[in-house]
C-alpha positions as semicolon CSV with decimal commas, in nm:
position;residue;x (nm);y (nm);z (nm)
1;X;0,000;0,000;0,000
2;X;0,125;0,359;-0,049
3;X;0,136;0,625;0,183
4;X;0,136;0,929;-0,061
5;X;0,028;0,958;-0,422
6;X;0,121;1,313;-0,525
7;X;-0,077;1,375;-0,861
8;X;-0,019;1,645;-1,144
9;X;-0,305;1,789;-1,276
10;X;-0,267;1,929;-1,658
11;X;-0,155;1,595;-1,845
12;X;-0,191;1,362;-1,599
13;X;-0,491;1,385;-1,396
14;X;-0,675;1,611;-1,625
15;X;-0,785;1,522;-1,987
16;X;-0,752;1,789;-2,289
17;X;-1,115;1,962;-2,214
18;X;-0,918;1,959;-1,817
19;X;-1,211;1,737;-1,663
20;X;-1,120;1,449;-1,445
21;X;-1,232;1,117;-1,580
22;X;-1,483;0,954;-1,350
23;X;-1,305;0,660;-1,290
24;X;-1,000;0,883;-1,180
25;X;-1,221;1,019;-0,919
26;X;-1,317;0,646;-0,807
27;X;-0,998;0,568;-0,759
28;X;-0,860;0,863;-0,573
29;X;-1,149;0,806;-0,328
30;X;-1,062;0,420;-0,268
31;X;-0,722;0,523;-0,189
32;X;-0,797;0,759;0,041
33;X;-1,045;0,522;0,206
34;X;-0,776;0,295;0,227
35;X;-0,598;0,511;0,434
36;X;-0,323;0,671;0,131
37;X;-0,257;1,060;0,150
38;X;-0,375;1,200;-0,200
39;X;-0,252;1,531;-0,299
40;X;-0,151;1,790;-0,574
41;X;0,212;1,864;-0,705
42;X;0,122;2,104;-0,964
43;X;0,302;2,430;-1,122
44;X;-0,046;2,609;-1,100
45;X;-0,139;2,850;-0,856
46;X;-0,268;2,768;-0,506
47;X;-0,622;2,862;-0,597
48;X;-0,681;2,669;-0,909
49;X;-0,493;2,397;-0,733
50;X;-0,771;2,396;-0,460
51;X;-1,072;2,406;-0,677
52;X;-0,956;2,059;-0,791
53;X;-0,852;1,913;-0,424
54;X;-1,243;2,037;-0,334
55;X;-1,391;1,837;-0,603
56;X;-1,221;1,550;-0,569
57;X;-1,276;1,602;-0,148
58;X;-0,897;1,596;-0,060
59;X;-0,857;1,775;0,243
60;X;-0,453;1,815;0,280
61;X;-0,159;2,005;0,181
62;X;-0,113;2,097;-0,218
63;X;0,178;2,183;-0,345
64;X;0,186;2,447;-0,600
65;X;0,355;2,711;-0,781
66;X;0,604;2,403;-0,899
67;X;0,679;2,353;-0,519
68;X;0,697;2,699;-0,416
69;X;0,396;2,701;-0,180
70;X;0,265;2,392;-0,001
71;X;-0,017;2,498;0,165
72;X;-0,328;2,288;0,317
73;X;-0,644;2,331;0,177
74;X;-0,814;2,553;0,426
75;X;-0,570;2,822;0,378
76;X;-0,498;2,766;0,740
77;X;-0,131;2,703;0,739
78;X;0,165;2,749;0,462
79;X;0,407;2,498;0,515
80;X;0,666;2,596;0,271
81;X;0,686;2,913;0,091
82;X;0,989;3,026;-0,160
83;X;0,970;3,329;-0,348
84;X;1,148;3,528;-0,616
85;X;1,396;3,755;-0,493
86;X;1,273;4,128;-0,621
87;X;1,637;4,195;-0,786
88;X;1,590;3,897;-0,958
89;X;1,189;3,943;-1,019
90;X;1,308;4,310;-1,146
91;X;1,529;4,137;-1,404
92;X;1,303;3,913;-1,553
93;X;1,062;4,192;-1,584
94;X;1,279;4,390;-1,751
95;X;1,411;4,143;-2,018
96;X;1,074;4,069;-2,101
97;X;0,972;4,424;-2,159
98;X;1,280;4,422;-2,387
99;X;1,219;4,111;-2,599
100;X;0,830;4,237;-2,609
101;X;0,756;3,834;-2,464
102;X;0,407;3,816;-2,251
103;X;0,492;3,790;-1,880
104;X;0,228;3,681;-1,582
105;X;0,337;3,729;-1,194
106;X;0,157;3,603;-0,938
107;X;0,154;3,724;-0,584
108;X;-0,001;3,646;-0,323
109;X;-0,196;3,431;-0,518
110;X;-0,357;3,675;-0,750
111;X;-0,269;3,607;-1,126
112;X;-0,129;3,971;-1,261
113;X;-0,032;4,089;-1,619
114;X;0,096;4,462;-1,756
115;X;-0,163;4,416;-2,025
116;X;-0,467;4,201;-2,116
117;X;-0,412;3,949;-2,401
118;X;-0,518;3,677;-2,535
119;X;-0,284;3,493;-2,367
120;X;-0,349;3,615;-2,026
121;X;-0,761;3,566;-2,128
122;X;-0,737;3,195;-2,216
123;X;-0,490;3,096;-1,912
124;X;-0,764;3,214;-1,659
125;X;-1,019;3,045;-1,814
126;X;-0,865;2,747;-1,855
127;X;-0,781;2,694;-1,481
128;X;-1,006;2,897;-1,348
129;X;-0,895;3,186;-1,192
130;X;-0,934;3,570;-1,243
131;X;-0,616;3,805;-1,311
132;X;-0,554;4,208;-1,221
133;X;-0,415;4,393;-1,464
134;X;-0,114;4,587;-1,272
135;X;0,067;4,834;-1,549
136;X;0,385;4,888;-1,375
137;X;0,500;4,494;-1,239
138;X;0,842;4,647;-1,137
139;X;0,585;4,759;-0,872
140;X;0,519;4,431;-0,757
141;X;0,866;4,308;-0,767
142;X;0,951;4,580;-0,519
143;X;0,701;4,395;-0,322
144;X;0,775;4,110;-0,243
C-alpha cells in the first residue's frame, strides 16, 4: 500500500477539455479510504490547485507554484513558501519588456499581467482563476 500519491493535474490527472475522468475520481477516493494521502504537485497557482482538491474532497496540503507554496487546503497554514527575490523578479521583468515576450506574476496568489491578451484571457479560463491587470510589475517586484 502507499502512503502518498502526489498527482499532477494538466496531463496527468486532467484530460484535454481539463475534466477528471470519472473513474480517476473512483480511484482517488478508494485510496484515500484505504488510508493513502492524496494530494496535488502542480506548477499552477494555489487557488486553481484547490478548486480541484475540493472536487475530488482531498482535504490536505497541495503543493503548488512548482513547489513553491505547499499549503493545506483551508488556507490555514503554509508549510513551505519560496519566493522570487525582487532583484531577480526586477530582471526578468525587464528582459521581457525588452524582448516584447508576454509575462504573468503572481503574488499572493492573484494572477497579474501589464496588459490584457489573449494569452493572459485563455490561461484564466482554462484553470479557473481571475487576473488584475497591474501596469507597472516592477511595482510588484519591489514587493515582495
Amino acid at each position: 500500500m502507499y502512503k502518498l500519491v502526489a498527482i499532477d493535474l494538466d496531463g496527468t490527472l486532467l484530460t484535454d477539455d481539463l475534466m477528471i475522468p470519472p473513474n480517476t475520481v473512483t480511484a482517488i477516493k478508494k485510496a484515500v479510504e484505504a488510508g493513502t494521502i492524496v494530494t496535488i504537485a502542480t506548477g499552477r497557482m494555489f487557488s486553481s490547485a484547490k478548486l480541484i482538491a475540493l472536487q475530488l474532497g482531498i482535504n490536505v496540503p497541495l503543493i503548488t507554484y512548482q513547489g513553491a507554496l505547499i499549503k493545506d487546503v483551508n488556507e490555514n497554514e503554509v508549510i513551505y513558501e519560496r519566493t522570487v527575490p525582487p532583484e531577480i523578479a526586477q530582471k526578468l521583468i525587464e528582459i521581457s519588456r525588452e524582448k516584447k515576450l508576454h509575462l504573468q506574476i503572481y503574488q499572493d496568489d492573484i494572477l497579474y499581467s501589464a496588459v490584457e491578451n489573449d494569452k493572459l484571457i485563455a490561461y484564466s479560463e482554462a484553470v479557473k482563476v481571475p487576473y488584475k491587470i497591474e501596469p507597472n510589475l516592477i511595482k510588484l517586484a519591489q514587493k515582495a
